[in-house]
C-alpha positions as CSV (number, residue, x, y, z in Angstrom):
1,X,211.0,-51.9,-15.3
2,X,212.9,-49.3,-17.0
3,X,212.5,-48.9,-21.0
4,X,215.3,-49.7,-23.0
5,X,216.2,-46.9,-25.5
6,X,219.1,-44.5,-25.6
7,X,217.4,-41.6,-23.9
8,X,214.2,-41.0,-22.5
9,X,211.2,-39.9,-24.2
10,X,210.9,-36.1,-23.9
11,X,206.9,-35.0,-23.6
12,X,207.9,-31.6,-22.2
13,X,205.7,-28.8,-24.0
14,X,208.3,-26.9,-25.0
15,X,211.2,-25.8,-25.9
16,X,210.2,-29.4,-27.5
17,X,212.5,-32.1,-29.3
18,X,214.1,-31.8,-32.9
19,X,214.2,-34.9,-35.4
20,X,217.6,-36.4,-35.1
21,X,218.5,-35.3,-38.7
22,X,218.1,-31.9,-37.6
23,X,220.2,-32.0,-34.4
24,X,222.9,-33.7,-37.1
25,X,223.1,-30.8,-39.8
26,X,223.0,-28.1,-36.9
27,X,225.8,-29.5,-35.4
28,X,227.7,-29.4,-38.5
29,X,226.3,-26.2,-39.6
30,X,227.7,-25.2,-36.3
31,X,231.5,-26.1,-37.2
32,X,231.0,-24.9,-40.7
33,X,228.1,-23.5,-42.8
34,X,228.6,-25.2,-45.8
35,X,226.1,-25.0,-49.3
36,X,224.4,-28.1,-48.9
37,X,223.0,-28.6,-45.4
38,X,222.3,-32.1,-46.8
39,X,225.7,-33.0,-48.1
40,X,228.3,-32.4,-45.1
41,X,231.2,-33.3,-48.3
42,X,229.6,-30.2,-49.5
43,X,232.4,-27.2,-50.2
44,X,232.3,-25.0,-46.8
45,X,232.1,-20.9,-46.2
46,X,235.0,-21.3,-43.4
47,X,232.6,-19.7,-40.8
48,X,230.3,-21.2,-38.3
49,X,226.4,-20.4,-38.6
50,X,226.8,-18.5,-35.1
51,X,229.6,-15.8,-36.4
52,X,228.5,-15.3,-39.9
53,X,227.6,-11.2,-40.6
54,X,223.5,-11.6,-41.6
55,X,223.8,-9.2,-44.2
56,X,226.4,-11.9,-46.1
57,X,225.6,-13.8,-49.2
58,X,226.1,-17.3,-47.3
59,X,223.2,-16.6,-44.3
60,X,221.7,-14.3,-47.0
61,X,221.0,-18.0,-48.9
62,X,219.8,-19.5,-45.5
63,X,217.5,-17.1,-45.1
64,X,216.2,-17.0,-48.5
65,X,216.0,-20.5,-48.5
66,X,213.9,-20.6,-45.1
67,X,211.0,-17.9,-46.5
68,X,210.8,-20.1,-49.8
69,X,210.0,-23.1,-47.6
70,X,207.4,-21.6,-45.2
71,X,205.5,-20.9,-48.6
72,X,205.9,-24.2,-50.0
73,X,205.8,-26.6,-47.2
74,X,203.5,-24.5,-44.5
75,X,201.5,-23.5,-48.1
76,X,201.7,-19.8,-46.8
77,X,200.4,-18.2,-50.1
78,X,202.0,-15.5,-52.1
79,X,199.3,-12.6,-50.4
80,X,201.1,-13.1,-47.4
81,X,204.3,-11.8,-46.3
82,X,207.1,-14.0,-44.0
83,X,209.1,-12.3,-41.0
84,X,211.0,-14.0,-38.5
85,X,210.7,-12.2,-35.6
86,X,212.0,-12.1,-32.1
87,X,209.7,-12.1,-28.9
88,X,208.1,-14.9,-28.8
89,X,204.5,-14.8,-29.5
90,X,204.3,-12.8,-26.3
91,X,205.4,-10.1,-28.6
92,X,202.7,-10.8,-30.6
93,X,200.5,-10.2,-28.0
94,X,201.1,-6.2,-28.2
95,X,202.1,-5.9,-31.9
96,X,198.7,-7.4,-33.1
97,X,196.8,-4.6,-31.3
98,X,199.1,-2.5,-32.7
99,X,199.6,-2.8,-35.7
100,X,195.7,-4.1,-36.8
101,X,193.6,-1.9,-33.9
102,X,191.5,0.6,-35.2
103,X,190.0,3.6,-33.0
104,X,186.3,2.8,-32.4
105,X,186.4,-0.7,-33.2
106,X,186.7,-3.2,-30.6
107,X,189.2,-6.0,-31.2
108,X,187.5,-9.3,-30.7
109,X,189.2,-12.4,-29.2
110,X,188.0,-15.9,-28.2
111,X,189.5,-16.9,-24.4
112,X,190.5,-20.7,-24.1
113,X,193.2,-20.1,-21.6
114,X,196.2,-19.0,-20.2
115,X,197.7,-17.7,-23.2
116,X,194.7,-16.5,-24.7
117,X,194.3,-14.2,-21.2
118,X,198.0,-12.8,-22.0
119,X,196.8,-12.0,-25.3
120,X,193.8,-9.8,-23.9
121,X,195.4,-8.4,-21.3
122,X,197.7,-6.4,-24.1
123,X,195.4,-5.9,-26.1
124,X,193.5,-4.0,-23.3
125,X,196.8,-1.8,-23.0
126,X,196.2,-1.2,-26.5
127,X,192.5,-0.6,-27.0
128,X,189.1,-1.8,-26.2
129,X,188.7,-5.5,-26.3
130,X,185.1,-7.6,-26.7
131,X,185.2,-10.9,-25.4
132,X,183.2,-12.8,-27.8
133,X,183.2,-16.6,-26.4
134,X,185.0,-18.3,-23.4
135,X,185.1,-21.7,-21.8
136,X,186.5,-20.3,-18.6
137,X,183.2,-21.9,-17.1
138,X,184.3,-25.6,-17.5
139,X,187.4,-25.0,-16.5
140,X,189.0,-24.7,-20.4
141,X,188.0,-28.5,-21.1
142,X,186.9,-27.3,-24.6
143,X,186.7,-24.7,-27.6
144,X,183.8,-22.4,-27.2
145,X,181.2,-21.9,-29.9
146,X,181.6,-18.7,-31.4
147,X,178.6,-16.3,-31.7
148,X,177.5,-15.0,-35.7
149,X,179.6,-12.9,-37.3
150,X,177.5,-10.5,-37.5
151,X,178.1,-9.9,-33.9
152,X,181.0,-8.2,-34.3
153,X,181.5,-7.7,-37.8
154,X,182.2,-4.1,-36.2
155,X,185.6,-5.6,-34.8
156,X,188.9,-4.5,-36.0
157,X,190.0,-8.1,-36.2
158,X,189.0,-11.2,-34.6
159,X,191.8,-13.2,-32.6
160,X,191.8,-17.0,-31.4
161,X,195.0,-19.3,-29.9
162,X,194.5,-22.3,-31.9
163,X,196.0,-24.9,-29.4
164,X,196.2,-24.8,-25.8
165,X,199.0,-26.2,-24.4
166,X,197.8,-26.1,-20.7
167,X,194.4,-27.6,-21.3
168,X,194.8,-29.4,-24.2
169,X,192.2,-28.4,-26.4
170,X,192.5,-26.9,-30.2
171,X,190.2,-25.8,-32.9
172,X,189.3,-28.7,-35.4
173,X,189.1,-25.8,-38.1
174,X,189.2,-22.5,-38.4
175,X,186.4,-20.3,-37.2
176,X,184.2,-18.3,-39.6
177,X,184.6,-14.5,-39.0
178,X,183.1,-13.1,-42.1
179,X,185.2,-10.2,-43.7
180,X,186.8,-9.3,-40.4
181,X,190.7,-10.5,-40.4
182,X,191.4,-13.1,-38.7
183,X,194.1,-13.3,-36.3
184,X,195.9,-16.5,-35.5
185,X,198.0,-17.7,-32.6
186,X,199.8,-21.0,-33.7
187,X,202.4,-21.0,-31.7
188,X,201.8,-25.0,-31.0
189,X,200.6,-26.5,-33.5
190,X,201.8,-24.6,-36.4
191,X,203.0,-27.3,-38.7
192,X,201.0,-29.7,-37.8
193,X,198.0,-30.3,-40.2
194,X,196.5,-28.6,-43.7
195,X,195.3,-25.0,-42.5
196,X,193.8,-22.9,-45.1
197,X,195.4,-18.9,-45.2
198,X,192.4,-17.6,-47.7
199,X,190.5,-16.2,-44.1
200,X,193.8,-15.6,-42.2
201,X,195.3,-12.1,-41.9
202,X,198.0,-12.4,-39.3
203,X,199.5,-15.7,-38.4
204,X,202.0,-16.1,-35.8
205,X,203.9,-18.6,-33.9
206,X,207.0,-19.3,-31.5
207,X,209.0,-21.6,-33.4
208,X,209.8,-23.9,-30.3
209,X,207.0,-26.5,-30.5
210,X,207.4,-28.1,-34.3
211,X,209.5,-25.3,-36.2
212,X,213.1,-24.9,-34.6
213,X,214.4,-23.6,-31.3
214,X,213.3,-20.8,-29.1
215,X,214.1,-17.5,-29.6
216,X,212.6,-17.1,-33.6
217,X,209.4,-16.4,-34.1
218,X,207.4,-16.5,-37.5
219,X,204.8,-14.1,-38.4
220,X,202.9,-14.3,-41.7
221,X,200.9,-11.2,-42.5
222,X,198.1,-10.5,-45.5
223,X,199.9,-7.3,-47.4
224,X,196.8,-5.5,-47.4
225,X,197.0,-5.4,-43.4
226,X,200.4,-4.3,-43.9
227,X,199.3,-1.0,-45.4
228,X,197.1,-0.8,-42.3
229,X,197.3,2.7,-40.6
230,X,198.7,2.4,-37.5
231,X,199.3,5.4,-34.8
232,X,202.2,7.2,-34.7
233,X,203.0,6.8,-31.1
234,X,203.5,3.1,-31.7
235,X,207.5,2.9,-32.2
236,X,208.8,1.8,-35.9
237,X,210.6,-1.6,-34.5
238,X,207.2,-2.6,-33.6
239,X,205.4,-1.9,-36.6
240,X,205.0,-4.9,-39.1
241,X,205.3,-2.4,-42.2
242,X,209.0,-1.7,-40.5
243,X,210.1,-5.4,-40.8
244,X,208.6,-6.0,-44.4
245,X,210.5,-3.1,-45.8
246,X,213.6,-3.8,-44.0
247,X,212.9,-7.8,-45.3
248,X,213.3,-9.2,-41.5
249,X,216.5,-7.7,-41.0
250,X,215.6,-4.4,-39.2
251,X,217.4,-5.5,-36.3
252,X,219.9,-8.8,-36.2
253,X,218.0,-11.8,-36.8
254,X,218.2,-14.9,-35.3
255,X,220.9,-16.6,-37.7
256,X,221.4,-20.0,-36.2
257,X,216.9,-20.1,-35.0
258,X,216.5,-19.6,-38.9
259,X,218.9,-22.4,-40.2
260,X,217.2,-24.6,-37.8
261,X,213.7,-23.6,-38.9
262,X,214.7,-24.6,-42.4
263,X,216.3,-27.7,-41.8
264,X,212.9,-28.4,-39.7
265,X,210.6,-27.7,-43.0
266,X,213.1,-29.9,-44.9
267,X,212.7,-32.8,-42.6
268,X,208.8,-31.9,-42.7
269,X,208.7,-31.7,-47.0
270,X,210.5,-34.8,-46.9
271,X,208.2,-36.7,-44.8
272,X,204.7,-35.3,-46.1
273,X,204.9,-32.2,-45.9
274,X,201.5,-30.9,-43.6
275,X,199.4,-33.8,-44.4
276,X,201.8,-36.1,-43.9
277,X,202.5,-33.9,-40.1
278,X,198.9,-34.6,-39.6
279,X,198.7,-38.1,-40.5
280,X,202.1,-38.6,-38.1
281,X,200.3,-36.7,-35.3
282,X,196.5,-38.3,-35.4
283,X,198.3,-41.9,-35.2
284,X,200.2,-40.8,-32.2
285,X,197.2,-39.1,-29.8
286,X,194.4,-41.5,-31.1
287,X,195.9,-44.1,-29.0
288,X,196.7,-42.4,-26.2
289,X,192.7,-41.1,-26.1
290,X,191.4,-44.3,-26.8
291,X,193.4,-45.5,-23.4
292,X,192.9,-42.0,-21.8
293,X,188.8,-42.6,-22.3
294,X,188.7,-46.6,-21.4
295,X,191.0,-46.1,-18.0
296,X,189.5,-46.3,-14.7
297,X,192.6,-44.5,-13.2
298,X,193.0,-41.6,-15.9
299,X,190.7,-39.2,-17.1
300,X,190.9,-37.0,-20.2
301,X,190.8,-33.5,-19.3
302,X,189.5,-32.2,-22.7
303,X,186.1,-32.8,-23.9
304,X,186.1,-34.7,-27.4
305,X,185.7,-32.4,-30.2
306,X,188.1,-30.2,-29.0
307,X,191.0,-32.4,-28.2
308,X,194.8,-31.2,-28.9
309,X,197.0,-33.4,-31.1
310,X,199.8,-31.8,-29.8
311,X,199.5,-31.7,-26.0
312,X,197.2,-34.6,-24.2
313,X,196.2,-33.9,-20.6
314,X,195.0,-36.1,-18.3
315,X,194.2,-36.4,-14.2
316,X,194.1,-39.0,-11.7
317,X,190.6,-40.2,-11.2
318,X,191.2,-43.1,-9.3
319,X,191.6,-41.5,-5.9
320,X,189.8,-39.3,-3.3
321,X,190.7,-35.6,-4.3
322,X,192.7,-35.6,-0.7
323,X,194.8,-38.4,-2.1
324,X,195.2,-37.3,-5.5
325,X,198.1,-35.1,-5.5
326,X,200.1,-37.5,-3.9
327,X,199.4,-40.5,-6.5
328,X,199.9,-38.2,-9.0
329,X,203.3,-37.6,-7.9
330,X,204.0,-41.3,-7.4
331,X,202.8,-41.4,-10.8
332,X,205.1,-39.4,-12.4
333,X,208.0,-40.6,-10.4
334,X,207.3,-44.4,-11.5
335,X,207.2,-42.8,-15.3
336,X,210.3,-40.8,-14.5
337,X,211.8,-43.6,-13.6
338,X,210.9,-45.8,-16.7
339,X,212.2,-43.3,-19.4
340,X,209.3,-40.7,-19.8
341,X,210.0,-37.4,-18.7
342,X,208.3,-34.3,-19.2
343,X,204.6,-35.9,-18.3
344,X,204.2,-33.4,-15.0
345,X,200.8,-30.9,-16.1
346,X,200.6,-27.3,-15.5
347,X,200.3,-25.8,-12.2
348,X,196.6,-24.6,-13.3
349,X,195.1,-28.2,-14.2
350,X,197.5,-30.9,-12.4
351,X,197.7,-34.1,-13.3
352,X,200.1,-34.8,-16.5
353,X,200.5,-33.6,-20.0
354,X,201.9,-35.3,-23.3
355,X,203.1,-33.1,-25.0
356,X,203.6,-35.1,-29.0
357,X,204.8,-32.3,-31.2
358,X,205.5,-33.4,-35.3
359,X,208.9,-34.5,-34.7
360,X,207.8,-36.9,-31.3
361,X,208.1,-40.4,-32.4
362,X,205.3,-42.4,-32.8
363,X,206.9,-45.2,-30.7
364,X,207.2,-43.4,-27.9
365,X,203.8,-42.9,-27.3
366,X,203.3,-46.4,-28.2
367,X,205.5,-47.2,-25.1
368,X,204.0,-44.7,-22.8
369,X,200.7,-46.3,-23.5
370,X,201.7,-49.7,-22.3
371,X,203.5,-48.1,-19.5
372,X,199.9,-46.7,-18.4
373,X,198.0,-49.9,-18.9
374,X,200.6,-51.9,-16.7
375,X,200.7,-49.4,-14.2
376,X,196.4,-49.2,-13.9
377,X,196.8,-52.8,-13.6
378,X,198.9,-52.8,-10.4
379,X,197.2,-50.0,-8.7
């Protein structure tokens, strides 16, 4: 039986959904930017978000208004200065070697996946790399335990993804890397819990899983790494010092990504801020592991510990490998079906992924979870 809601839950990991109110003033803002996004009475600037000039006092406001909220509701302290990028973190990938390599030290980077790999394979271009822990071996199921600093305290920086969308796994808390900076892809689950900055020196994220739509990417950066050296053959547009100075606006930002990234830290402030996130997300995905881990059909893929809030993947256990693709598949068509969509895993695990990002409601996974239990029953 079909579930009766207006449209069907969206688990796709990414671009991922937007809370209602969000969709609302972005509409609006798309008509006419007007100086409360809040108050749609409010007096108007005559232009839509998507034709006003970025060097104007009304995005100018926006924009200001977006940097002041990462600081207060992501609690981005004042050490560390806020770009909005383009790219995606992909971009990342190069400019962190870039900008934070340093000629006869290695950069160090913990692999727990796909986008991990990416991240290493540009660095390589870049410099030498040390891997310094892995769970390639068990097939990404969990977060590696990292060696002792001292290890490679002769590292130029030390650099981990801190959610895995594939696998599903994430670090519980920040790794200790003694005085080596520490380099931080949190491209999906930025947002989503307290993180502490004081050992972070380059944060960076896609803004498509909890912060706004694709196509914007933030980067916070310690301003002593800022002052890094960095080689001359690595062009200006890349450098972070570049986009600092020039105060994001080097090259044309993203006008409408930005007004939707602040109308997302809005909606976050008003509803906790990142504890309250965290609260949100731990009450949707301890359900959904608590089924996951009783089920005789399903089977968690990551190991407990290191399991994502953000993306939950699972496999289909009940069936002879020969047969499991095909009950997957009949799986995902009977949840298709019944108003979930999005639940198909990646190509390099199978099975299915939930992907629950901050602004997922807590109902839906409420409803997938009885969907599950009814469907183990008949099989």
């Amino acid at each position: 039986m079909a579930i009766s809601h207006r449209k069907p839950y969206n688990f796709s990991a990414g671009p991922a959904i937007l809370p209602p109110i969000v969709f609302e003033r972005a509409a609006d803002a798309v008509q006419e930017l007007r100086q409360s996004a809040h108050d749609p009475t409010a007096p108007g600037c005559g232009l839509s978000i998507l034709e006003m000039s970025h060097r104007g006092a009304d995005f100018d406001a926006v924009f200001k208004r977006a940097q002041a909220l990462c600081h207060e509701v992501l609690e981005i302290p004042a050490t560390h200065e806020v770009l909005f990028l383009q790219g995606g973190a992909s971009l990342q990938f190069a400019m962190v070697p870039q900008n934070l390599g340093i000629a006869g030290k290695p950069a160090a980077y913990v692999d727990t996946g796909a986008w991990s790999k990416k991240a290493i394979a540009e660095a390589k271009v870049a410099g030498e790399v040390r891997v310094i822990a892995s769970s390639a071996e068990t097939r990404y199921d969990r977060i590696p335990e990292l060696p002792p600093p001292a290890s490679y305290a002769d590292a130029s920086y030390v650099h981990i993804t801190s959610n895995n969308t594939i696998y599903g796994t994430e670090f519980a808390a920040l790794p200790e890397v003694g005085e080596v900076p520490l380099v931080v892809d949190f491209s999906s689950n930025i947002g989503s819990r307290p993180v502490s900055f004081d050992r972070i020196g380059v944060a960076y994220a896609g803004a498509q899983k909890n912060l706004g739509p694709s196509g914007l990417t933030l980067v916070a950066i310690h301003r002593d790494l800022v002052e890094r050296r960095v080689s001359d053959q690595v062009p200006l547009i890349s450098r972070y010092a570049t986009h600092v100075k020039a105060s994001s606006l080097y090259n044309t930002p993203n006008t409408f990504g930005v007004l939707v990234l602040m109308l997302v830290l809005e909606w976050m402030r008003d509803h906790g801020g990142l504890e309250g996130m965290f609260q949100r997300n731990e009450r949707k995905a301890a359900p959904l592991y608590q089924f996951l881990d009783e089920s005789q059909l399903f089977r968690p893929h990551a190991q407990p510990g290191s399991r994502s809030q953000m993306n939950v993947v699972w496999t289909l256990d009940g069936a002879p490998e020969a047969e499991r693709d095909a009950q997957t598949k009949a799986f995902l068509s009977a949840a298709n079906q019944a108003g979930f969509s999005g639940l198909k895993g990646h190509r390099s695990v199978g099975g299915c992924r939930a992907s629950i990002y901050n602004a997922f409601p807590p109902e839906g996974v409420e409803a997938l979870v009885e969907f599950m239990r009814n469907y183990e029953r008949q099989q």
